[in-house]
TORGU-433727 format. One record per residue: x, y, z of N, C-alpha, C in turn; residue in three letters. Coordinates in steps of 0.2 Angstrom, whole numbers, plus 5000, padded with zeros to 4 digits. Example, Ala and Ser with C-alpha at 12.3 -4.5 7.8 and 13.67 -1.06 7.14 Angstrom:
BEGIN
506649725039506249785039506649845039ALA506449895035506849955036506450005039SER
//
This chain:
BEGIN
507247675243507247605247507547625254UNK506847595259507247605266507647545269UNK507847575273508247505278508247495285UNK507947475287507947455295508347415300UNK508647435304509047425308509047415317UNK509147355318509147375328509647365330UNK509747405332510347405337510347405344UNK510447345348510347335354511047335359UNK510947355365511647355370511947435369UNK512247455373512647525373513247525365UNK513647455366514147425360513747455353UNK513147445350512947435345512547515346UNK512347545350512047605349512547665350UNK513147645352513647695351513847715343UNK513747655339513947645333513447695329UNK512747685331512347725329512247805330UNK512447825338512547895339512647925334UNK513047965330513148015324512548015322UNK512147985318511347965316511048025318UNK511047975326510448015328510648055330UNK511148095334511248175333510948205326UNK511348175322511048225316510348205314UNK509848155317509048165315508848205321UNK509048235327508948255333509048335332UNK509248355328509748385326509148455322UNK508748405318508248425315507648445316UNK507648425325506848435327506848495331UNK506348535329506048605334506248625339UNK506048565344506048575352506348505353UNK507048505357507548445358507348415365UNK506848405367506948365375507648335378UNK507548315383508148285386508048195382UNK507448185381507348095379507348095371UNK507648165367507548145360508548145359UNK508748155363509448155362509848065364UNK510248065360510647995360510747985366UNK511248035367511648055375511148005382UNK510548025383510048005387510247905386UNK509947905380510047825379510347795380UNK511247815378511947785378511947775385UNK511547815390511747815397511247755400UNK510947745397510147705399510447635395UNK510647605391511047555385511447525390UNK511947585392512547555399512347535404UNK512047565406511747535413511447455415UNK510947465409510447385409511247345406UNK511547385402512247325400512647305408UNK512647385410513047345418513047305423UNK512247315423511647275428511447215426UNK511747175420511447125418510747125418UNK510447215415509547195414509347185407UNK508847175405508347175398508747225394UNK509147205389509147255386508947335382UNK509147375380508847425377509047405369UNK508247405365508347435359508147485355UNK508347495350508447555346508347525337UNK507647535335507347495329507747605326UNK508247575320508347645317508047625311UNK507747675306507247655298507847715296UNK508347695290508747735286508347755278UNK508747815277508147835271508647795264UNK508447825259508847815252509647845255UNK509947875258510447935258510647905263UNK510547845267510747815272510947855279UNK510247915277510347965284509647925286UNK509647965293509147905299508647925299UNK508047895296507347955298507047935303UNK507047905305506747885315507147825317UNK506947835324507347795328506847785335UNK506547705336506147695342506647675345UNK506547695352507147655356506647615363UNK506547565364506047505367506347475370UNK506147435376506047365378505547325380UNK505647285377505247195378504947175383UNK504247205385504047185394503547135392UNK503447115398502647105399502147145403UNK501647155398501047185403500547195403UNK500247175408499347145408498847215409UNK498247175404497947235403497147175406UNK496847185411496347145412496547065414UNK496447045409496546945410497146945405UNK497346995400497547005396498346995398UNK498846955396499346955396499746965390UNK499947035389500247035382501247055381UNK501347045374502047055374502047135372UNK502447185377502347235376503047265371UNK503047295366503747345364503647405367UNK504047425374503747495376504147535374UNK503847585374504347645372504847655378UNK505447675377505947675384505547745388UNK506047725394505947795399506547835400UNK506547775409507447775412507447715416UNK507947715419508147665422507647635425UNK506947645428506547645433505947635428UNK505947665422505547655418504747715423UNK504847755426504447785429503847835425UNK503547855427503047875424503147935422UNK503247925417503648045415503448025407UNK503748075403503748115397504248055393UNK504048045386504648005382504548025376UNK504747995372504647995364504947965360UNK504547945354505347935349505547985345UNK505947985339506248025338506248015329UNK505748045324505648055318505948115313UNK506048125308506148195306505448225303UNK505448285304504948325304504348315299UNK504848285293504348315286504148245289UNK504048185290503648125291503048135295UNK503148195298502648185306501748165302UNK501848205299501248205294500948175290UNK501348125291501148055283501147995289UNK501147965283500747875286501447855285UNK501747875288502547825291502647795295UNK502347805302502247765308501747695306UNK501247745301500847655301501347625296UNK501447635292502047585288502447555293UNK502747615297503347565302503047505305UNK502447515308502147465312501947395309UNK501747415302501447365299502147325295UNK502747345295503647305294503547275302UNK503447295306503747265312503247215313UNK502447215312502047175313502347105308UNK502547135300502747075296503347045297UNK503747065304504447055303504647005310UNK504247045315504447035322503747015326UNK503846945328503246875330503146905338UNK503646945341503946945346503246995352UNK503147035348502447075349501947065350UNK501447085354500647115355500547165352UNK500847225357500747295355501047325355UNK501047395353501847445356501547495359UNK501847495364501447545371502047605371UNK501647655370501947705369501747775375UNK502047765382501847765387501947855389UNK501747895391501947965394501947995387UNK501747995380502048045375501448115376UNK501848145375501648255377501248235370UNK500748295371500148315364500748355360UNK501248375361501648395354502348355352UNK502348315356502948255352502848215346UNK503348205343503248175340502848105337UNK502848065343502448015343501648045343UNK501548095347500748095344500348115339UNK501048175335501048185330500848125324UNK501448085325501448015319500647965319UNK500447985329499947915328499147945324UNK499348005325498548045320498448025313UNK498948005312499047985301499047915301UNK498947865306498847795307498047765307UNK497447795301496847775300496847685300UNK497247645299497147585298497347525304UNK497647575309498047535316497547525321UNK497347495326496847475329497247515335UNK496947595339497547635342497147635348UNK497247635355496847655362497347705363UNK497047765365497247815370497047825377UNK497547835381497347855388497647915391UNK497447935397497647985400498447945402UNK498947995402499647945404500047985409UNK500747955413501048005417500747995426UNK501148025429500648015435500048065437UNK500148115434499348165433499148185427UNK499248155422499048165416499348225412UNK499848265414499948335412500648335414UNK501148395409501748385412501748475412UNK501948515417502048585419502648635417UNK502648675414503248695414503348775418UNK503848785420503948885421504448925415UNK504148975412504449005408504849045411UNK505549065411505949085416506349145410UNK505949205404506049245400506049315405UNK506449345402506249405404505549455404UNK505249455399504649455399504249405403UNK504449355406503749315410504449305414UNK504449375418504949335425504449295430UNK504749235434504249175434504149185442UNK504449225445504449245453503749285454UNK503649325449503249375448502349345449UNK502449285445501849245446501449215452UNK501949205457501749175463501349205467UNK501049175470500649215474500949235481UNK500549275481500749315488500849295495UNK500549215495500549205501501049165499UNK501249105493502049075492502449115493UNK502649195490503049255491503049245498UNK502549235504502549265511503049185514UNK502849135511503049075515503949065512UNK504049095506504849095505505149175507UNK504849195510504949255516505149235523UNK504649205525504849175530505449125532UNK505449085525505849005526506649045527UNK506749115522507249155522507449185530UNK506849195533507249225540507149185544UNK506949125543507249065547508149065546UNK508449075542508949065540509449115540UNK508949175541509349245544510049255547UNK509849195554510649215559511349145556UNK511249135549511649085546511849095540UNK512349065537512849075530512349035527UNK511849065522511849045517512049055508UNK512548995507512649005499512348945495UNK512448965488512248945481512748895478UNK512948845476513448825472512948765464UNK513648785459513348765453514048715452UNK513948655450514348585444514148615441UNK514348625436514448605428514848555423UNK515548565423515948515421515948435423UNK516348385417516348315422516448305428UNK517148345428517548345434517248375440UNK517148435437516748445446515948415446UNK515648395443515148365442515148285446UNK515648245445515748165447516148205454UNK516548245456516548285463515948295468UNK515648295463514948345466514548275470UNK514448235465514048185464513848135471UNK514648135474514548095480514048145487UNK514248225488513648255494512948245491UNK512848255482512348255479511748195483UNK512248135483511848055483511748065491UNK512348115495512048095502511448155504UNK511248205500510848245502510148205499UNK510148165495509648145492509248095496UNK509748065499509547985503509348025511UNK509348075513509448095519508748095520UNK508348075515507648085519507248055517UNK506548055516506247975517506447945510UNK506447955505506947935498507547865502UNK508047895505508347845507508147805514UNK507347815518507247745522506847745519UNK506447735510506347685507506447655504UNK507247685503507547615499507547645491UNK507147735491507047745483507647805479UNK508047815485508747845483509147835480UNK509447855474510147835470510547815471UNK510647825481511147785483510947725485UNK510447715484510447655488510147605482UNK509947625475509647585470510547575465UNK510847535466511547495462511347545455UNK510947525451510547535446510647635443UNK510347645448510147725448511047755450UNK511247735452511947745455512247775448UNK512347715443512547705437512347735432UNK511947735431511147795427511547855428UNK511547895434511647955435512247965432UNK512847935435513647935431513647945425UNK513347875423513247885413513047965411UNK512547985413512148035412512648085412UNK513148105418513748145418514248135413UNK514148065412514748075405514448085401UNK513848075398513748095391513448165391UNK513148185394512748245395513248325396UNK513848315401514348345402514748375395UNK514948345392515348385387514748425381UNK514348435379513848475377513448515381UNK513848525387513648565393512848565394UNK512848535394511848455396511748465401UNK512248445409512048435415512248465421UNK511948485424512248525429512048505439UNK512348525444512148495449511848565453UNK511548575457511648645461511548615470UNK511948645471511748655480511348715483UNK511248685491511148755495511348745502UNK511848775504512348775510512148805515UNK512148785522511848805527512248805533UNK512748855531513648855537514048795535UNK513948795528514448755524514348675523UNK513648685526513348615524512848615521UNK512948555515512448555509511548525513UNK511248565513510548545513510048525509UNK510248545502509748535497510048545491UNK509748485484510248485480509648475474UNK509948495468509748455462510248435455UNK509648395451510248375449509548365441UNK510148415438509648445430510148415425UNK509448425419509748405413509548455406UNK509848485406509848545398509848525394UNK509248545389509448545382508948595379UNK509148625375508748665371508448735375UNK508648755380508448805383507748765389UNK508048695391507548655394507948635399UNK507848675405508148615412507648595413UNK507848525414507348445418507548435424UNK507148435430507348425436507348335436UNK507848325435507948245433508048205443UNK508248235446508048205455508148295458UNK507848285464507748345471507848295475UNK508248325481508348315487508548365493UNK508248345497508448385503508348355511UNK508848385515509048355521508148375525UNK508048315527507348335531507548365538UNK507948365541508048385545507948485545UNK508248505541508148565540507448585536UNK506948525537506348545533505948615534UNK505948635540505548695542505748755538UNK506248755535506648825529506448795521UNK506048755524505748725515506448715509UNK506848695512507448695508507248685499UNK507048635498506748625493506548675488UNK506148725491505948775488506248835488UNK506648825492507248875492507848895488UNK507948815485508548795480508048815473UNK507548815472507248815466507248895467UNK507048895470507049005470507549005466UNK508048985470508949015469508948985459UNK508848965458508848915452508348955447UNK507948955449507349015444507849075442UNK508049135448508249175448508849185443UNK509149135444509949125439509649105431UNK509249075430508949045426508749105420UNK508249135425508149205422508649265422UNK509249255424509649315424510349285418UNK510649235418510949185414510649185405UNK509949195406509649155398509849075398UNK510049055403510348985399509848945400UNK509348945400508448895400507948955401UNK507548925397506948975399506148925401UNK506448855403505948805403506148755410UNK505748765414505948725421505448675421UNK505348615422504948555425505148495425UNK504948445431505148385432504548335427UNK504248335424503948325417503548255421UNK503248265428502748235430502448295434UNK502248335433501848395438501648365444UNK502248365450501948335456501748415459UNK501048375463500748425467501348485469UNK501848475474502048535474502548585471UNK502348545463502848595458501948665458UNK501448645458501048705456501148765461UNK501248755468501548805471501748865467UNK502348865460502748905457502548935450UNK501848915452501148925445501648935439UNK501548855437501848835429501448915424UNK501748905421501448945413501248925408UNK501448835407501248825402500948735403UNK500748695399500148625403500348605395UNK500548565396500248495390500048425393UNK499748415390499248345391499948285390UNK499748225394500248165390499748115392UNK499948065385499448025382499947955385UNK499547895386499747825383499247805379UNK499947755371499547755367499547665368UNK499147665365499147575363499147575358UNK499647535354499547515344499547445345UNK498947405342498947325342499147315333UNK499347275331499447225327498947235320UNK499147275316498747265309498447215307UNK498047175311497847115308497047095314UNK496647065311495847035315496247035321UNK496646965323496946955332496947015333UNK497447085331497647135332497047185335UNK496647185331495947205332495647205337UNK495447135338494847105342495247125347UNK495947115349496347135358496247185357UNK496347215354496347315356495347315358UNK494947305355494447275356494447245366UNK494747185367494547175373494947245379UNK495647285377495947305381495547355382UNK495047395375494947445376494447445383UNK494047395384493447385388493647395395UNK494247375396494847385401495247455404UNK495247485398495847525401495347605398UNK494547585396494247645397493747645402UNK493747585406493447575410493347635419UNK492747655419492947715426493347705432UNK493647765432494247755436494947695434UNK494947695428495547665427496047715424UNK496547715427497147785426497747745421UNK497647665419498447655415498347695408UNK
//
């Protein structure tokens, strides 16, 4: 006999944390969005900011252990003329177009668990259209689940902002500098002797402590350039401000997040600010002072971050899990595809929408 649970708000998903660690606990490859930690920090935020809340539909087995955990919010979003009630799969604060998932144990990926879950929540919950299941990778989970769903009315799309998320293998066997080409090797040659008749050093956060130290040059190297005269800066979004803090608390004591600089006569020019798990750093934000743009700072601090990377062993996987154009510069090694899914309603209504949406969202040139 199973038992279904939501728990909504940071208060009620702390309760649930232990769970999901140990269903998270279980899974192969642990992204940064299969971990609690991620949530609790995303749960606080919308709690702080008086937004929509987050929820977290958890299904417990006989053993009253967790065998999956959706974690969604409640939007609206049109597909054509079509104005539908969405459960979307979360993201982050911004709900941006990257990489997600939920979170199942393994032995289920393979069975008709997901259409079962769908088809409780269809019997349970008035509140829905569809569940939009938006950036999920060809080996997550969720794509895993939706193949064993023959009776759910399913739309797939290309998802993400280019369809693919990139990674660099950072092994000793695939040292990742080795890859680049000759002329990237010539243009990080150059940006270096730009920099020639100047101090430059490296520095690493790790800890809360220095980590919330960090935090504040972090927000002002970020915002120094067009980020903050658009307004799309940490520092200048209330929201993301708090997001990031969260993310230092929960992520920090399981030695999760880290910040790096790169100093240029003691002044920070370019920063990042990563999220570990599993041998995965996730470039969660980059920034850099434009001012010193001619020394490609940017791509100077990722050198520096490679190189540690592979000498350390402490990650062997680097990507910002949106391949922007100029992460390919650093010729990823490895490409997975990311999907948006649509699940309509186990029922004729349910049908015939997925029916109107498809006409819509397979239409040429349409990227939702």
């Amino acid at each position: 006999m199973i038992r279904v649970k939501t728990f909504s708000g940071g208060a009620e998903l702390r309760a649930l944390a232990p769970a999901w660690r140990a269903l998270t606990a279980q899974l192969p490859c642990k992204r940064h969005f299969h971990h609690v930690e991620w949530y609790l920090a995303l749960a606080e935020t919308f709690d702080r900011h008086n937004l929509p809340p987050l929820h977290c539909v958890a299904v417990f087995s006989e053993g009253e252990a967790v065998a999956a955990v959706f974690p969604f919010r409640l939007v609206r979003i049109q597909i054509g003329s079509m104005q539908l009630n969405a459960a979307r799969l979360a993201s982050d604060h911004i709900d941006a177009e990257t990489a997600r998932d939920f979170v199942m144990a393994p032995g289920l990926l393979k069975t008709t668990f997901f259409q079962g879950f769908v088809r409780y929540m269809a019997e349970r919950e008035p509140a829905w259209d569809v569940i939009q299941l938006p950036g999920i990778m060809e080996d997550s989970c969720a794509a895993a689940a939706i193949k064993h769903c023959p009776q759910l009315p399913i739309i797939l799309t290309p998802g993400g902002a280019w369809g693919r998320i990139e990674f660099i293998s950072c092994t000793e066997e695939t040292p990742p500098l080795d890859r680049v080409s000759k002329g990237f090797k010539q243009n990080l040659r150059t940006a270096h002797n730009k920099l020639k008749e100047n101090s430059v050093t490296f520095e690493l956060a790790t800890g809360e402590g220095d980590l919330l130290r960090a935090l504040p040059e972090f927000l002002r190297i970020e915002s120094s350039g067009w980020k903050g005269e658009l307004g799309t800066s940490m520092l200048k979004i209330p929201a993301a401000n708090t997001f990031v803090r969260r993310l230092i608390s929960h992520f920090s004591p399981i030695g999760g997040c880290e910040i790096h600089f790169m100093r240029v006569d003691k002044i920070g020019i370019a920063a990042l600010f990563g999220i570990v798990t599993n041998k995965i750093w996730y470039i969660f934000r980059i920034g850099y002072d434009e001012a010193h743009h001619r020394a490609s700072p940017g791509h100077l601090i990722i050198e520096n971050l490679l190189k540690q990377i592979a000498i350390n062993s402490c990650a062997d996987i680097l990507t910002p899990y949106n391949a922007p154009p100029w992460f390919r510069a650093w010729k990823p090694n490895r490409t997975l595809n990311i999907y948006n899914a649509y699940v309509f309603r186990p029922s004729s209504e349910g049908a015939d929408l997925a029916r109107r949406a498809a006409t819509v969202l397979h239409a040429p040139g349409n990227k939702a």
